[in-house]
N, C-alpha and C positions, 0 to 999 in steps of 0.2 A: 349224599353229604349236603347238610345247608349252606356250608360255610364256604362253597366254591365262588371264586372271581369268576364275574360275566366277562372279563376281557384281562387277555396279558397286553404287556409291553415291549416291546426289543428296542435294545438304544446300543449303538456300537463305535467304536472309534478304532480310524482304519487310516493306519502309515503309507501304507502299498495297493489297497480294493480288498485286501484277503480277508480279514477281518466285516468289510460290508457287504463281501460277494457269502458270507457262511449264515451273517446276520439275516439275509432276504430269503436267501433258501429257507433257513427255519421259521419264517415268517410265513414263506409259499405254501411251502407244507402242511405247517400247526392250518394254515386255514382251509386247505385241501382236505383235513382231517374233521373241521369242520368247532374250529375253535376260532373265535374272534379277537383281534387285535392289531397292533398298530406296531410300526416301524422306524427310525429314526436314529440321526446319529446321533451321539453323546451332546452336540450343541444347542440340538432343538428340544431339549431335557423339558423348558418350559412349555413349547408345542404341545411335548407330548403328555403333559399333564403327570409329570414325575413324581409331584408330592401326593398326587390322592392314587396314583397307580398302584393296587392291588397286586402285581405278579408281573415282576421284573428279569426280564433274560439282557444279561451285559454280554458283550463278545466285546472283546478289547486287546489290542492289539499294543508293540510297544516300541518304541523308537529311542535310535544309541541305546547308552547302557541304562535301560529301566525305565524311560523316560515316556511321559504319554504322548499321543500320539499330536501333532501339533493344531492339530483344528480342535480339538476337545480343551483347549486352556479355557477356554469361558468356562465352562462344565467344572474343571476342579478350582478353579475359583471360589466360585458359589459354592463348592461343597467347603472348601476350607472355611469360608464362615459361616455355616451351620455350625449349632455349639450345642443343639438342643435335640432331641430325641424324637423327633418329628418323624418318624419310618419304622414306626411301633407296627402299623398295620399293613405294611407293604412284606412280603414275600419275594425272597432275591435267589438268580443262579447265576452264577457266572464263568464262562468261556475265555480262558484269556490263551493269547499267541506270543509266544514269547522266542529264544535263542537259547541254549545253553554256553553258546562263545562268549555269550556277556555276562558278568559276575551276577548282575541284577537281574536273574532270572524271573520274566513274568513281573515284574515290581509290579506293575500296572495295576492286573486283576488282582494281584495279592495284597495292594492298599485300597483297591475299593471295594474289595468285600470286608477289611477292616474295618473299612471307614462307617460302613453300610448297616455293619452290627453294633458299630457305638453309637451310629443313631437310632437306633432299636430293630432295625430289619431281623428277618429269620431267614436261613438262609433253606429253603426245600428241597436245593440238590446240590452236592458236593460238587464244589468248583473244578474245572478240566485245565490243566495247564498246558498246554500241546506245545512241542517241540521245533524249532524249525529246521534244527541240526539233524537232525534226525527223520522229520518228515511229521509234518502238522496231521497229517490224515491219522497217522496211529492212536492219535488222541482223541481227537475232531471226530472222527466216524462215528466210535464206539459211544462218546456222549452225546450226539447227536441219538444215535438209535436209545440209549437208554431213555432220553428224554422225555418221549412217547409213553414212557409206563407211568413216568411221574407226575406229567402236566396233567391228566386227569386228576389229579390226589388236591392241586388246586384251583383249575381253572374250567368251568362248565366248558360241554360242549354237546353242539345241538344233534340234534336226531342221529345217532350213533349210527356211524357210517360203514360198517364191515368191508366193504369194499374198498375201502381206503386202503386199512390197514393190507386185507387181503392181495391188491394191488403192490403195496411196499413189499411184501415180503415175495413176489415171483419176481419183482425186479433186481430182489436181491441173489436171489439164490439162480442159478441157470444150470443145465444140465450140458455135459459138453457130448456132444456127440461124433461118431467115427466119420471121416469124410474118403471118400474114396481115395486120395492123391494127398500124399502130405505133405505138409507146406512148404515151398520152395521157394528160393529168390531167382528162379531162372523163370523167363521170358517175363520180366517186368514191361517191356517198354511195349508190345503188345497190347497190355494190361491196361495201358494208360488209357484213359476217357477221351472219346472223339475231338469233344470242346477245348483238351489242351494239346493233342497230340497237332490239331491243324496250326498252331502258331508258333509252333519248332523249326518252322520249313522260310517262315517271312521271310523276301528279300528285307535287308538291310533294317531287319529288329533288332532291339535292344536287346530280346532275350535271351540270344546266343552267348553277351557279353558275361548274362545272370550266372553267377557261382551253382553249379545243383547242389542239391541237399545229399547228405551221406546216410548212406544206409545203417543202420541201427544194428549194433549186435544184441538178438532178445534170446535171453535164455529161457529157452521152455522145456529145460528139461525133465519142472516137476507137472508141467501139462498131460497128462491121460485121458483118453477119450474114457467116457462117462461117468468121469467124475463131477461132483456136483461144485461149480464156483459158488461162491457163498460174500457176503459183506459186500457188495458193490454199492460204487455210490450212486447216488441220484443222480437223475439227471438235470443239466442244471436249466433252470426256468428260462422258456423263451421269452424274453419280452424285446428285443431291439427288429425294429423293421425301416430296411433304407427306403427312403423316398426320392425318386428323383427331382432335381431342381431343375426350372426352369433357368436357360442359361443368360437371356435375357436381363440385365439390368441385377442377376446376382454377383455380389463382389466377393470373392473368397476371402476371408480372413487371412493375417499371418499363419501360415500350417503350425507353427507352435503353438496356436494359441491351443490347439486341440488337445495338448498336456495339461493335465490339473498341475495349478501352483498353487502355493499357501500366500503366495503375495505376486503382486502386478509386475510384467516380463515386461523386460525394456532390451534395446540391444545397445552392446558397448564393441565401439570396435577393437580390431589386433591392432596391438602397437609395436610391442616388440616379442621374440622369443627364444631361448635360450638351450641349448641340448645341456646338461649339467653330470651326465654320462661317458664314459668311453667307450668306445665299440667292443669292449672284451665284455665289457657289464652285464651281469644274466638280465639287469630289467635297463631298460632306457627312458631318461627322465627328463622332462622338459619344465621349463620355467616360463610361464606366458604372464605378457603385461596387456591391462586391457583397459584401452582410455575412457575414465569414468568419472565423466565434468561433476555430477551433481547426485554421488553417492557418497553418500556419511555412513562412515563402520568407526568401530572400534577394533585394535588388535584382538586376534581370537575369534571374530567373527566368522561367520560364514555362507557362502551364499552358493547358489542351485544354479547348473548349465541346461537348459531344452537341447540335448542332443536327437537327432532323427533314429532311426533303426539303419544300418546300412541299405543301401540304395540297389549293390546285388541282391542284396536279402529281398528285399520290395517286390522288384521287378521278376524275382525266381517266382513270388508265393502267387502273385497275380499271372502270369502263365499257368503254374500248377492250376488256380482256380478257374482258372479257362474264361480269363478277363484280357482283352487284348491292352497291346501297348495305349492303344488309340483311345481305347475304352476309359480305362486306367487312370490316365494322367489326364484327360481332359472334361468327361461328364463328370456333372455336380450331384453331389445326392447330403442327404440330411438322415438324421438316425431320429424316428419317433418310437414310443409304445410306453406302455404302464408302467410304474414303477421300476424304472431304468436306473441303469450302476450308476452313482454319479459321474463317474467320467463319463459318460456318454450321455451327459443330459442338456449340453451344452453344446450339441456338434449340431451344426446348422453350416450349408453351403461349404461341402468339400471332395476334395477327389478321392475317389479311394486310393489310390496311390499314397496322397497327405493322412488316410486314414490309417495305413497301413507303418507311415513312418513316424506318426506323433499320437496315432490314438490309441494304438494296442502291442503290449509287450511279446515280443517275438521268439525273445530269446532265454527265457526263465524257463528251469525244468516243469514241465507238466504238471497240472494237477491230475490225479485218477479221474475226476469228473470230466476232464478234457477229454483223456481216452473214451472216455462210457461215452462221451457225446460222438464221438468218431466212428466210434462202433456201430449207431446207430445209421451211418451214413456210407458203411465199408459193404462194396457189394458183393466182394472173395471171401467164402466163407470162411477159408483157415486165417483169413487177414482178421474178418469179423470177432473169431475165438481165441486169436492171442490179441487181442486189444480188451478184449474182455477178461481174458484171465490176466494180464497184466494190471488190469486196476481192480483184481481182484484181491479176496482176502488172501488165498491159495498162490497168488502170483506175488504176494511181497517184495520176495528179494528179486526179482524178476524189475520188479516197477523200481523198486533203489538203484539196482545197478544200471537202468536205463537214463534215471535223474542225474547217476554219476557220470553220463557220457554230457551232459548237458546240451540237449536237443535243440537244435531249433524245430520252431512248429514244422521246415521248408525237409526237416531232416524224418521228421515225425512221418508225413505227408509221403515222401519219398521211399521208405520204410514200408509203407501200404499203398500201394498206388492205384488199389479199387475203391480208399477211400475219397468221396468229392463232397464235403462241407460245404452248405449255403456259408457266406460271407457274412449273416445276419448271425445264423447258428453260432458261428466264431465268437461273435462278438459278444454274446451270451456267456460264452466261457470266458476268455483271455482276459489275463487280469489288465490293470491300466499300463500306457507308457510312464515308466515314471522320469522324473528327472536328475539327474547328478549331482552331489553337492560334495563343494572344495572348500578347506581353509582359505583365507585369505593371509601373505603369507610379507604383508608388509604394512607399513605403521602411515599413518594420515599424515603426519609429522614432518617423515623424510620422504615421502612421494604422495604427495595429494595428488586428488583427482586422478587416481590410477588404483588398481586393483592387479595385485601377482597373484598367481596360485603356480604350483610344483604339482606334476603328479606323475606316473609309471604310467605307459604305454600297456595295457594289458591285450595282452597277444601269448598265448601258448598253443598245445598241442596237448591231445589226453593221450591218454593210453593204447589207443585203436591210431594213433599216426594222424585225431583229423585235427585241421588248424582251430582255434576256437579263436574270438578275440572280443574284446567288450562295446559297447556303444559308443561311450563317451570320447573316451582317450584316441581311440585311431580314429574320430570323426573329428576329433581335434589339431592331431599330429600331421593330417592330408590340410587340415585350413591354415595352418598356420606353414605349409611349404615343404613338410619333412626335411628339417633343416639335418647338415650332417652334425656325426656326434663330436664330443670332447675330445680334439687333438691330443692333448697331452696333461697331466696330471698336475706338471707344474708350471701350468700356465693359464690363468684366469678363463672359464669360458664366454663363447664368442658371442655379443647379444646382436642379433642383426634384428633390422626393423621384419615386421609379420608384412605377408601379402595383405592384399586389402581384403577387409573381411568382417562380419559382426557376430555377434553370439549375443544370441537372448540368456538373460540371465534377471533374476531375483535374488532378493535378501530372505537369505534363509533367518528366519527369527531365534538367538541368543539364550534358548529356553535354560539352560546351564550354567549361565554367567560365567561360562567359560573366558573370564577378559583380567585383565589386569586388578590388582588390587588396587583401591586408591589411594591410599598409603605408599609411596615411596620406599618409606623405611623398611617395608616387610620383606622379612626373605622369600626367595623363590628360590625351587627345586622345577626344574624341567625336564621331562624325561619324555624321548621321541626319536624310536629307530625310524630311520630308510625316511619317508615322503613326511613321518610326525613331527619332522623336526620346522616342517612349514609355520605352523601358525606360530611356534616358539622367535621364529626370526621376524616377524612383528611386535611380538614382544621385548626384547633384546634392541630393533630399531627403534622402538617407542621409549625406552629407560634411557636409550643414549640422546636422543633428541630431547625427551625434559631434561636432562642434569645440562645438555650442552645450553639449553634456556636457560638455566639458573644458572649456570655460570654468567652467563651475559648479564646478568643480572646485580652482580658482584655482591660481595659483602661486605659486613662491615667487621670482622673481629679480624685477630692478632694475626692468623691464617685462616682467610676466607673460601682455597679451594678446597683446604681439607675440611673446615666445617658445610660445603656445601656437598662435600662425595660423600660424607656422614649422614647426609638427608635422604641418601639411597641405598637398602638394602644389598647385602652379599646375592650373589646368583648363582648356582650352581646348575649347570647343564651336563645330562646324562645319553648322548645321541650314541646310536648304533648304526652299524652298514658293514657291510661283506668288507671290503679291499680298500684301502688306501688311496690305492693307485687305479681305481676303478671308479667308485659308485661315493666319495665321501662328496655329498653332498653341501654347498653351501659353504665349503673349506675355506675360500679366501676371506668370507666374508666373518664366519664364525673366527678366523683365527685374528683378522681385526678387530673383530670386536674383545675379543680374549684379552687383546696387545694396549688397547684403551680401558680397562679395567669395566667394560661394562660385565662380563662373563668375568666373576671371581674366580670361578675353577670350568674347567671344559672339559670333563671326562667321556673318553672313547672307546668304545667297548667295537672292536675292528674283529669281526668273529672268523673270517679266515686266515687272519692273521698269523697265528700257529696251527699244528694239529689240533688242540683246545679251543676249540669255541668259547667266545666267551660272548655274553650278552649283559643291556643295560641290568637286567635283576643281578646278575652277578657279581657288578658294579657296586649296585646297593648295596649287598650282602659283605661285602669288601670294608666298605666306608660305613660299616653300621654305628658304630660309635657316633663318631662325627656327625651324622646325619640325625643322629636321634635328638645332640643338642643342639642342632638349627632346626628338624622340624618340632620337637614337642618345647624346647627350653627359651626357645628364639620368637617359636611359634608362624614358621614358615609354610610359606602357602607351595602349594605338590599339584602339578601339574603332569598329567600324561596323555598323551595323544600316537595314536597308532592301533596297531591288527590288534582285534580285542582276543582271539586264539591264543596266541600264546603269549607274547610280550606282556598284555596286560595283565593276565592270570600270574606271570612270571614276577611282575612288581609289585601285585596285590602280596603275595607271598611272600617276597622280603620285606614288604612293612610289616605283616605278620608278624615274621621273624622278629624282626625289631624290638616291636612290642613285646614279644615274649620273652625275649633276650633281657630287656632292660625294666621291663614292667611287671614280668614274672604273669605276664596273662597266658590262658588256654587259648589255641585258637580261636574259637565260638566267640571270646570276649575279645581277640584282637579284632577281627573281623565286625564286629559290633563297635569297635570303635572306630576303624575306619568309618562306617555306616556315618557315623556324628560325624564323622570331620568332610565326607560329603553336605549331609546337609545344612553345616556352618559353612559350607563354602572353601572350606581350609583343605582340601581334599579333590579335585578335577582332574575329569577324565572325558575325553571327547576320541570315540571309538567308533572303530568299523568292522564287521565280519569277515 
């Protein structure tokens, strides 16, 4: 063919690494294969010479509900004013990572290959939308493999390489063979490697303190010796090599800084903190104040914590690696090599210890690629073939039910304990640390220079009896003192001042205009079960602080306070929570605000209330009437915040209704019209999985 491009392009935009760790591999690869071109994220569009690039591969990734990912806003900038047909000669495929918990699945790559074909692009291979509910590889694999048959169709490539492919395809397929002894978990601690076994024994180490990892239930039931595994992934490209540093005259950075942020970390100290729970409560909820001289928000905002990885977790994974205490926390080393993940292209002068709590995610289920790299490192052979057939095509529900125990890597590790991974290898695989982000859960108005956020302690237990907990929340709840919980129900809880203490923290950027209208008059509808009802009480404090300004303000007609409570919109509030007498959030404060007319109506949808559960959608569904002439006749602005699983699905659904109810739409067209009333703005939603 004449008509092939001498070079592709990849350009990707990545929330979490997932999206830029898929974007390099097919990069590494196509040019392994013996195909030339270039790599880049969605920002460096002009870098990468976007307008005369020939054969585009987008991996795109999506953040909250649909939303792109936040370092790519230059990128769809510039595309929104493109108005003209300038990508007549370019060739596009595109990858996108999307949720199905979010209404807007995939939005991402499903508006920029729109966008891509209204300015003339052709699209050469049918877009992948891959799942994360489900498990991005189901998707992800098989387009990646197909891709291979179709980039020659556009893209030269030089002296056909047989051996490539030849290569790809024994990597793929493996042959399982019969081993004398079948697999067992008895005499592990034998098993162990010399290099970790000697630092179990230290007088007075930390190790002893370190939590062990729990052993993995793996079903191998559909394992057969000489069956053939088949679909494995690649293995993922090594390019990270630590250096060590000289200790001389190097200053370690803040250990946070080693977290990628979308904007510059400053730390704000504990001021005060609050249990907003009672000890019967299935979750236990705090309310933190954090003193913040020279931070401008707006209600609705939101901003990002640098939480560490647990400190057991650290000090377990560095023993297993057969890195001492001493080793650990105190040599300096530096991460170089080629074309490195971005998080790690910034890491200069650090411990592995700080590398292990701020630059690499510990505790997210595995990817299959993680395993295949593990395998290559596991020296028990039946440890070797069930890590292979778990990230096999043949071991699927094998690799599901192990993501549903949610592993740590320390539990992964423990699980096989003839595996011993280079520390470099790791870091090749493991996606980034990321960071936490909370509403802000109070108004400039009535507490400047202070920032609150509310959130649930996440601490469970799965189905196998083992404890799990999250990053943030219990790294929070130990700095701020583990105050005790809510004495009593009818008694305001207790805010005592926070031990001394900071938290780095950023401004998360407002990509949603999740804020207040600026119109007064307009109505609001607020709907936010359990911790959603945070950013709403910023809202609520900020309507009551402007009217209490205009009041002070006086007027001048016949009746001045009623013409100036006329100046402010009705408010309807739709909050949910288990018990009453347990978890009702926010109670005192919401029911003053209810008793000062700033909350018109306060409806409570108390789901243990009877044997009937009821929740906020049910609420809606109740008040459909009503609701339909404050939001379509009134033309009131609809705010929801909360689990995008069910609640939000659950409220999407009674507007539906609504609408069908009263405007005699099909779904397909209610649904389409919510679509408009998000992007007029009349329509927010600010969600989490």
């Amino acid at each position: 063919m004449t008509d092939l491009a001498e070079t592709y392009t990849i350009l990707w935009a990545s929330q979490t690494g997932s999206a830029e760790w898929i974007a390099k591999n097919i990069d590494s690869e196509a040019k392994q294969r013996g195909y030339q071109g270039v790599c880049h994220p969605f920002e460096e569009y002009e870098k990468a010479g976007l307008e005369k690039a020939p054969v585009v591969i987008f991996v795109a990734s999506n953040t909250g509900d649909g939303d792109p990912p936040d370092h790519s806003r230059k990128f769809w900038r510039y595309l929104r004013k493109v108005k003209e047909p300038i990508y007549t000669n370019t060739k596009i495929a595109v990858l996108g990572l999307g949720d199905t918990n979010y209404t807007s699945f995939n939005n991402t790559a499903i508006k920029l290959e729109k966008k891509f074909r209204d300015l003339g692009a052709k699209v050469f291979y049918e877009k992948g939308l891959a799942d994360d509910a489900e498990g991005l590889e189901n998707v992800v694999d098989p387009w990646i493999a197909k891709l291979w048959d179709v980039l020659p169709t556009v893209v030269k490539r030089s002296a056909s390489d047989a051996t490539v492919d030849d290569l790809a395809t024994k990597v793929k397929t493996i042959e399982i063979k019969e081993h004398p002894e079948p697999y067992s978990m008895n005499g592990r601690a034998k098993d162990l490697p010399e290099p970790v076994q000697k630092y179990l024994d230290l007088p007075n180490s930390t190790i002893e303190k370190a939590v062990a990892g729990h052993s993995l239930h793996i079903d191998k039931s559909g394992l057969q010796s000489g069956m053939q595994l088949t679909g494995l992934p690649r293995l993922p490209v090594a390019t990270a090599r630590l250096t060590k540093q000289e200790q001389h005259g190097a200053v370690p950075s803040p250990a946070y800084q080693l977290t990628q942020t979308p904007a510059p970390v400053v730390e704000y100290q504990l001021k005060h903190v609050t249990c907003l729970t009672l000890p019967e409560a299935q979750k236990r909820t705090l309310h933190v104040t954090l003193d913040a001289p020279d931070c401008e928000f707006e209600p609705g905002d939101a901003f990002g914590i640098v939480a560490p990885n647990d400190e057991t977790l650290v000090e377990a994974l560095l023993s297993r690696l057969g890195v001492s205490v001493e080793h650990g926390y105190k040599e300096l080393y530096a991460v170089e090599g080629d074309n490195l993940p971005s998080h790690l292209q910034k890491m200069s002068v650090f411990t592995l210890a700080d590398l292990l709590r701020y630059g690499v995610d510990l505790t997210t289920p595995p990817r299959k690629a993680l395993l295949r790299m593990l395998a290559d490192y596991t020296a028990n052979d039946q440890e070797k073939t069930t890590l292979l057939y778990i990230c096999s095509k043949q071991g699927a529900t094998a690799f599901n039910a192990l993501r549903d125990q949610v592993p740590t890597l320390v539990d992964i590790l423990t699980t096989f304990p003839s595996c011993q991974p280079p520390i470099e290898r790791l870091l090749d695989a493991l996606p980034p640390h990321l960071p936490r982000y909370y509403s802000i859960a109070n108004s400039p108005l009535k507490h400047p220079h202070e920032i609150h956020f509310a959130f649930n302690i996440v601490e469970y237990t799965t189905p196998y009896d083992v404890p799990r907990k999250g990053v943030a929340t219990p790294w929070l709840d130990r700095l701020t003192g583990q105050i005790p919980a809510r004495a009593d129900h009818t008694t305001k809880p207790v805010t005592v001042p926070s031990p001394s203490g900071s938290v780095p923290v950023f401004r998360k950027p407002n990509a949603n205009a999740f804020v207040l209208p600026a119109d007064t008059k307009r109505p609001l509808v607020l709907i936010g079960p359990g911790t959603g009802i945070a950013p709403f009480i910023g809202f609520l404090q900020h309507r009551q602080q402007q009217r209490k300004i205009r009041e002070q303000m006086g007027g001048v007609g016949l009746n001045p306070l009623r013409d100036i409570r006329n100046e402010f919109g009705p408010i309807w509030v739709y909050y949910g929570f288990r018990d009453t007498q347990k978890d009702y959030l926010f109670e005192h404060e919401l029911e003053e605000l209810a008793q000062d007319k700033t909350i018109t109506q306060l409806h409570l949808a108390v789901s243990r209330a009877t044997d009937q559960k009821v929740y906020v959608q049910d609420l809606l569904r109740r008040d459909t009437g009503a609701l339909y002439d404050l939001i379509v006749k009134q033309d009131a602005a609809v705010y929801v915040c909360g689990d995008a699983k069910g609640m939000a699905k659950g409220v999407q659904d009674a507007l539906v209704d609504m609408l069908a109810q009263h405007e005699g739409l099909e779904p397909v067209a209610a649904n389409q019209k919510l679509m408009e009333w998000t992007g007029s703005r009349k329509y927010l939603r600010d969600l989490w999985a």
